[in-house]
N, C-alpha and C positions, 0 to 999 in steps of 0.2 A: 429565557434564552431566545437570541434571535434565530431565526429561520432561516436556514442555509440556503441559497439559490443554486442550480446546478450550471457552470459552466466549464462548456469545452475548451481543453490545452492539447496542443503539442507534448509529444511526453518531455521535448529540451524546456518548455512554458513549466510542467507542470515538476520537474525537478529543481530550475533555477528562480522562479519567479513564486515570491509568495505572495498566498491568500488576501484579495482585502481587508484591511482592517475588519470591517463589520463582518468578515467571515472568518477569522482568527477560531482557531476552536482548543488549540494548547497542546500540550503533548500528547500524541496518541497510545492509547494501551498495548503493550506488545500480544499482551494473551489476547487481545480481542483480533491484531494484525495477523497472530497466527492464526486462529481460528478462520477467519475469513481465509486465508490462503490456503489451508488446510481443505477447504468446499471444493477446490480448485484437483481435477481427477486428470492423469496421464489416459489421452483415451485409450491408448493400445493398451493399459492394464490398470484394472481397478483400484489403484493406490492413487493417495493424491500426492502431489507434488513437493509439500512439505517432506513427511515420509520419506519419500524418497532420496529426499538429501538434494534435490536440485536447488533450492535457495542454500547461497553462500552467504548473506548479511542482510538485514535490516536495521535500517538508519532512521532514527525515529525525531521530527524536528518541532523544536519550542511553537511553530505557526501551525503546525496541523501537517504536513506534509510527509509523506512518508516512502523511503526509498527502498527499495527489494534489488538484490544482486543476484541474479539467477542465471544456471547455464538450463540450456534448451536439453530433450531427451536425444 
């Protein structure tokens, strides 16, 4: 497996403009996208955000890239 380099986008870069080729990584896991968003805590109260029902969708894309619908607390 090649080794991913880290680069910075815009969130309009990093929703409409996919990965390089050498950086393609394929469809991502949904349980592993919650999990990760799940880490993710409302400070004003010890729940994290998943839980709470603040994300309304994730959109999981064939390049690696992956879109979260959320309203704020």
């Amino acid at each position: 497996m090649s080794e991913l380099t880290s680069q910075t986008l815009s969130p309009v870069q990093a929703l409409t403009e996919p990965p390089p080729s050498d950086q393609a990584i394929g469809v991502p896991d949904e349980d592993k996208v919650i999990e990760a968003i799940a880490t993710v805590y409302d400070p004003e109260i010890p729940v994290n955000i998943y839980e709470l029902g603040l994300i309304y969708a994730i959109d999981l894309h064939a390049d690696g890239r992956v879109a979260v619908e959320m309203t704020l607390t």
